[in-house]
C-alpha positions as CSV (number, residue, x, y, z in Angstrom):
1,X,-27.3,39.2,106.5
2,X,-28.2,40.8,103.5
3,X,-25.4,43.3,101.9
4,X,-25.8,46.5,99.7
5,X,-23.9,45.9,96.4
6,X,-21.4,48.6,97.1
7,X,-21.0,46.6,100.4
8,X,-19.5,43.9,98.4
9,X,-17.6,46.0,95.9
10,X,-15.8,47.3,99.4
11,X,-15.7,43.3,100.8
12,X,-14.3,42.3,98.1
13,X,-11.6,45.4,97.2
14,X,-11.0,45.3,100.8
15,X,-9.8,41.1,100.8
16,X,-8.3,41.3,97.9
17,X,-5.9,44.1,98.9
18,X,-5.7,42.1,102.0
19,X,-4.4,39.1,100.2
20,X,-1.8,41.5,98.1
21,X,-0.6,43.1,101.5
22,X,0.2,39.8,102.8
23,X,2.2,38.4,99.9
24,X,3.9,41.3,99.1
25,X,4.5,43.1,102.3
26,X,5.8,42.7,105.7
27,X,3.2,40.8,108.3
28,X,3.4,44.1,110.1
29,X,2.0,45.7,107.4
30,X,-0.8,43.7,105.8
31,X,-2.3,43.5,109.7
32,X,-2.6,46.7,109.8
33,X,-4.0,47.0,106.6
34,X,-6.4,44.5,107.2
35,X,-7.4,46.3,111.0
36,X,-7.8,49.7,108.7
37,X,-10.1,47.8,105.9
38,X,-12.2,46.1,109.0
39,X,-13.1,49.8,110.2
40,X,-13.6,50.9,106.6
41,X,-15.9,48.1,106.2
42,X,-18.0,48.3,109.9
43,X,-17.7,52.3,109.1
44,X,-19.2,51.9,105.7
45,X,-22.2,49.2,106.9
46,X,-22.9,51.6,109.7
47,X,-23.6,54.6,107.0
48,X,-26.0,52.7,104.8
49,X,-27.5,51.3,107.5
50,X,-28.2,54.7,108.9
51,X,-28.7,56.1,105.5
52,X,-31.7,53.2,104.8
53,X,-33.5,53.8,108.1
54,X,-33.5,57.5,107.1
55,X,-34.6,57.5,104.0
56,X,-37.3,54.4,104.7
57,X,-38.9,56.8,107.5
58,X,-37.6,54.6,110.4
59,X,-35.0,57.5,111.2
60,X,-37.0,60.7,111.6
61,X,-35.5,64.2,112.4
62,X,-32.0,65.3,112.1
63,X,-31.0,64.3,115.7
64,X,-31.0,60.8,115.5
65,X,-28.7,61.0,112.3
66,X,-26.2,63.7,113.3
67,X,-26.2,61.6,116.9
68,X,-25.8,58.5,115.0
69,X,-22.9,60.1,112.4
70,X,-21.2,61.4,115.4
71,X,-21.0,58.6,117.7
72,X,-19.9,56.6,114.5
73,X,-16.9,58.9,113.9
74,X,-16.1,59.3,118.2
75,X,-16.0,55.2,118.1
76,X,-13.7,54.8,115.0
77,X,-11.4,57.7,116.1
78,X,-11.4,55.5,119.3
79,X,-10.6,52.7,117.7
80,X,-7.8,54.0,115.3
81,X,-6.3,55.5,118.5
82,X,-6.2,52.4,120.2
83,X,-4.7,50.3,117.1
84,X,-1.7,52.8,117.0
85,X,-1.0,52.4,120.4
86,X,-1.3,48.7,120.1
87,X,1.4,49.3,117.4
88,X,-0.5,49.2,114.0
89,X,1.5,50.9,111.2
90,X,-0.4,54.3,109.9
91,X,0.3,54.1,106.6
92,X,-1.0,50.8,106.0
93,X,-4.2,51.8,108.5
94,X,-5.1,54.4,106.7
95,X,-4.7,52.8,103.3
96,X,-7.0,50.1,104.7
97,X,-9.5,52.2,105.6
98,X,-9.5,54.4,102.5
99,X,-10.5,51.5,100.3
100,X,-13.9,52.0,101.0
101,X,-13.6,54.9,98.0
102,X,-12.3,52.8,94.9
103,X,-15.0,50.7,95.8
104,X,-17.2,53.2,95.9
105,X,-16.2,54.5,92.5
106,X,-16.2,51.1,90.9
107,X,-19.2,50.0,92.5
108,X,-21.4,53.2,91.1
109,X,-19.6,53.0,87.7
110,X,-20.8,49.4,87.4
111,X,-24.3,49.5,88.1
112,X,-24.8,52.9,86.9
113,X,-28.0,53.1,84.6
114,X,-27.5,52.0,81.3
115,X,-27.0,54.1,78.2
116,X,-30.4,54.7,76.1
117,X,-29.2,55.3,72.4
118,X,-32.2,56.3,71.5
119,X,-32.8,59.0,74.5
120,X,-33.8,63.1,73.0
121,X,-30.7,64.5,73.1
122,X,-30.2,68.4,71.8
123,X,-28.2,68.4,68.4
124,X,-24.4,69.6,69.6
125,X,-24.5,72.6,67.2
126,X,-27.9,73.7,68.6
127,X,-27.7,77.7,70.0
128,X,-29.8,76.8,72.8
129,X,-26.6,75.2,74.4
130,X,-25.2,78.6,74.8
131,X,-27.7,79.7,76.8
132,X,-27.5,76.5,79.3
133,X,-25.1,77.4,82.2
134,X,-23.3,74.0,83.5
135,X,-23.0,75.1,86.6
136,X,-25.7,75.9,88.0
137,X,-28.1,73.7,86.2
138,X,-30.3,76.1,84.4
139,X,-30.5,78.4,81.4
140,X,-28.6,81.7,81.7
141,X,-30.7,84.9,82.3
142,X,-30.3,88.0,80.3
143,X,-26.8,89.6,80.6
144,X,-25.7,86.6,83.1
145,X,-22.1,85.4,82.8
146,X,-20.3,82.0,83.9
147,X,-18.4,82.4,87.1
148,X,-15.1,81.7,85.5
């Protein structure tokens, strides 16, 4: 089974914070951490795999995707239902399945493109920046006026 990279950046966050959970914490606790970072992890494969097929043309059509995001979301509410009344802690649930966004975060700032010094780049002082409006992406038109 081949695994996307930010697959493994949430793999590996997700054992390692395993690993802390159980040295540091109750039993209690690091299970339930470990339940929540198994959803995260099965929640998170699920979305690239859907998010491959779609954007490889094997996943044509809105339906199929908002069909496939929904029936992901009705299983893991389903799931995180049934691990609470099995007697998983929240907190540590939810903390396991939120790991998926360090990783995310880590994973993108590590294999983000690489800095080209040499790249055109507009001197700092140069007017034209004053007519650039950041937040919408585009020059200014005449008279226009940043939001805030």
């Amino acid at each position: 089974m081949r695994f996307d990279p930010l697959e493994r950046w949430n793999l590996g966050i997700s054992t390692g914070a395993l690993a802390v959970s159980a040295l540091a914490f109750s039993p209690g606790f690091a299970a339930s951490l470990g339940l929540g970072a198994a959803f995260g992890v099965l929640n998170f494969r699920a979305l690239v795999s859907a998010s491959q097929r779609m954007f490889d043309g094997t996943l044509v059509g809105s339906g199929p995707w908002v069909a496939l995001f929904g029936l992901r979301f009705v299983m893991l509410a389903v799931a995180i239902g049934l691990s609470l009344q099995a007697g998983a802690q929240a907190v540590p649930l939810v903390i396991g399945l939120s790991l998926v966004i360090p990783a995310t975060i880590v994973g993108a700032w590590r294999m983000r493109p690489p800095v080209e010094p040499d790249a055109p780049a507009l001197d700092p002082d140069d007017p034209s920046w004053e007519r650039w409006n950041p937040w919408l992406a585009r020059e200014r038109e005449e008279g226009e006026r940043d939001a805030l």
